[in-house]
ZADO-428050 format. One record per residue (C-alpha): z, y, x. Coordinates in nm, 3 decimals. Last residue first. Example, Ala and Ser with C-alpha at 12.3 -4.5 7.8 and 13.67 -1.06 7.14 Angstrom:
! ZADO-428050
0.714;-0.106;1.367
0.780;-0.450;1.230
END
This chain:
! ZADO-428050
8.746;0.873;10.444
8.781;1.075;10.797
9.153;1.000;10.936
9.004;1.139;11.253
8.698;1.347;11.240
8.364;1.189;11.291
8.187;1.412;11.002
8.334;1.718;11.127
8.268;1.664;11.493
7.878;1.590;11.426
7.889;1.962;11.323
7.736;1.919;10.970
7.343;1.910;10.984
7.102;2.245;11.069
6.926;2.334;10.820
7.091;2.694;10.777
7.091;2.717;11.182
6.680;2.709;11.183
6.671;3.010;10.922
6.978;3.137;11.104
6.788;3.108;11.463
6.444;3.277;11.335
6.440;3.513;11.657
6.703;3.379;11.830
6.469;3.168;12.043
6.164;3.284;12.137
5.885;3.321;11.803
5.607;3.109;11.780
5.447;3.219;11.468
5.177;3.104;11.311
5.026;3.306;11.002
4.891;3.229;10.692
4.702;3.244;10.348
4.442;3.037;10.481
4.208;3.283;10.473
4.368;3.532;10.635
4.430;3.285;10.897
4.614;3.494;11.184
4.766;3.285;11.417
4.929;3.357;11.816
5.205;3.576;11.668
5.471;3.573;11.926
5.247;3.584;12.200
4.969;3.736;12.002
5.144;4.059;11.966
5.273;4.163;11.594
5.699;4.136;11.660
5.846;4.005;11.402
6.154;4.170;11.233
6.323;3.949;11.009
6.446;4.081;10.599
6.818;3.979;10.612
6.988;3.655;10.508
6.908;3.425;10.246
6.609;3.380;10.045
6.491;3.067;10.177
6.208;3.142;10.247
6.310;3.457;10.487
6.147;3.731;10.420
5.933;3.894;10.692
5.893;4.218;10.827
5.556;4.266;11.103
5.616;4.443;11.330
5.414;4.698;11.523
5.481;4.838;11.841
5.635;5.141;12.043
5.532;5.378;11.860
5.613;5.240;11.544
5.383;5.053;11.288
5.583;4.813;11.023
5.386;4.602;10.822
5.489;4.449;10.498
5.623;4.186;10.321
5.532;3.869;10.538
5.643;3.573;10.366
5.948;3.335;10.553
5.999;3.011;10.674
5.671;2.761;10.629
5.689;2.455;10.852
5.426;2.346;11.017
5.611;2.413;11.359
5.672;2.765;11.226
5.448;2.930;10.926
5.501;3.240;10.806
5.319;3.303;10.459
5.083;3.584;10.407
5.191;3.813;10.148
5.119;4.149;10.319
4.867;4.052;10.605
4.590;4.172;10.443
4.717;4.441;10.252
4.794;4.623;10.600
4.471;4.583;10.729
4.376;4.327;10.998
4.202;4.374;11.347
4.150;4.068;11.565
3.846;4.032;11.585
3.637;4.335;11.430
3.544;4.264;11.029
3.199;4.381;10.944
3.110;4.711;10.799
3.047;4.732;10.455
3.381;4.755;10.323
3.466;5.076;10.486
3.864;5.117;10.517
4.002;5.461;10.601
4.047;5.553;11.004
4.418;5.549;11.145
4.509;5.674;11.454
4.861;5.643;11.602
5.035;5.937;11.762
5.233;5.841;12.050
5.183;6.169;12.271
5.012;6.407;11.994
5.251;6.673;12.119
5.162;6.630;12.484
4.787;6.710;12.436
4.898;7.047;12.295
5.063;7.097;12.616
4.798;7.010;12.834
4.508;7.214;12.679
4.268;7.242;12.405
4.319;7.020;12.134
4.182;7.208;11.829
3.886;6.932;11.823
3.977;6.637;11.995
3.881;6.542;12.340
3.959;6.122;12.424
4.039;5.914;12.717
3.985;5.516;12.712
4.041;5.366;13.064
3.880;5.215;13.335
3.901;5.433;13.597
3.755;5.741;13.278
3.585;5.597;13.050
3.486;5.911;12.768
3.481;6.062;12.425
3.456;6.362;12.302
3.518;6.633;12.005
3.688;6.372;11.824
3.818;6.491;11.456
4.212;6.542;11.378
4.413;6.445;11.061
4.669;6.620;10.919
5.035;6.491;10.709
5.221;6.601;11.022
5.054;6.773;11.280
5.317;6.994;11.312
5.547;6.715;11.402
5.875;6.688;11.208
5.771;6.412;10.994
5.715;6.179;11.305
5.321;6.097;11.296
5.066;5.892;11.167
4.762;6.089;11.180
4.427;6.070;10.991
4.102;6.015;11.189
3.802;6.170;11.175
3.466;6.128;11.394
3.305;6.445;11.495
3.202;6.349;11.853
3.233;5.968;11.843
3.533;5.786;11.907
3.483;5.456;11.655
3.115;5.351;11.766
3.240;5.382;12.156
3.525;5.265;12.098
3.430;4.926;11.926
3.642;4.620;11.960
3.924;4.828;11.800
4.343;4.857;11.860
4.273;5.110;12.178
4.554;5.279;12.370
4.393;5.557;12.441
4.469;5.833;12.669
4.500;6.199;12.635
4.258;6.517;12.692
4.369;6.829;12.610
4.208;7.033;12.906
4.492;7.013;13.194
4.426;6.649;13.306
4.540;6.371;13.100
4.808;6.335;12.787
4.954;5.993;12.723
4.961;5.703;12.488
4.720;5.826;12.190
4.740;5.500;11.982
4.420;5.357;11.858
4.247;5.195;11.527
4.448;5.135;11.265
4.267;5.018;10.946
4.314;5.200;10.645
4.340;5.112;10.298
4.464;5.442;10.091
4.751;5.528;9.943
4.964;5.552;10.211
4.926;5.702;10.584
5.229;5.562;10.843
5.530;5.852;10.834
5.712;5.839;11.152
6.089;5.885;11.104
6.277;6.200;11.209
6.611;6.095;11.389
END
């Protein structure tokens, strides 16, 4: 299976997710990951692709020819994009735009280097370090080594249900992951089975 490449070398802040085509003129929906959309998706506004390797639009980037609310939700025109089908390749495509530092931070939107290193913290209790961010098209993750160094990298799912905290600042985020999740960090602490320690002819 081809993997989806996610843009390197630069910062970049990702700011939508093209989640279906609409109509017969190359418009698709949006999926939007900014506070903004109507600064963000203006006509000639850039945006580099992160796409599976195999797509032709691999390795491009694609500029906004319009933008528009439509029953409530974001669709978008791009330039070269001029009918259904070619709307239906950039299905799942996630848009990235570089980073500007002088505009102000949105609300919940982080870059990549931002959350890389942040600890993981669990009922006050710090269990792993983010190492990186994962973005598929189905969701992001966030990967997370376990403090303890044992066992395999975690997969952490980035919605606010599961990730609730981001304190950049502090260095940190909360999570309150459903059970299994974190279960061998939390089995690795656990004490002897009590049926050990009680056993018969125990010393």
């Amino acid at each position: 299976m081809a993997t989806t490449d996610r843009p390197s070398g630069r910062n970049q802040l990702r700011v939508g997710r093209l989640v279906k085509a609409h109509g017969l003129k190359g418009a698709l929906k949006l999926e939007l990951y900014t506070d903004d959309p109507a600064g963000r998706f203006v006509p000639g506004a850039e945006f580099t692709l992160q796409v599976p390797e195999a797509s032709p639009w691999h390795g491009k980037s694609i500029t906004v020819r319009e933008h528009r609310v439509m029953n409530g939700s974001s669709v978008v025109f791009f330039e070269g994009v001029d009918d259904r089908t070619a709307a239906e390749g950039l299905v799942k495509a996630i848009l990235w735009i570089d980073q500007d530092e002088t505009e102000e931070p949105e609300d919940d939107a982080w870059y990549d280097h931002q959350l890389t290193g942040l600890d993981v913290v669990r009922d006050d209790v710090v269990v792993g370090r983010v190492i990186r961010v994962d973005h598929l098209p189905a969701q992001d993750l966030l990967i997370v080594r376990p403090a303890s160094g044992i066992g395999s990298e975690i997969m952490v799912p980035f919605v606010s249900a599961i990730v609730p905290t981001v304190d950049i600042a502090a260095g940190r985020i909360v999570v309150t992951p459903p059970a299994g999740l974190f279960e061998e960090l939390a089995d690795e602490d656990a004490p002897a089975d009590a049926s050990e320690q009680d056993a018969p002819g125990a010393d």
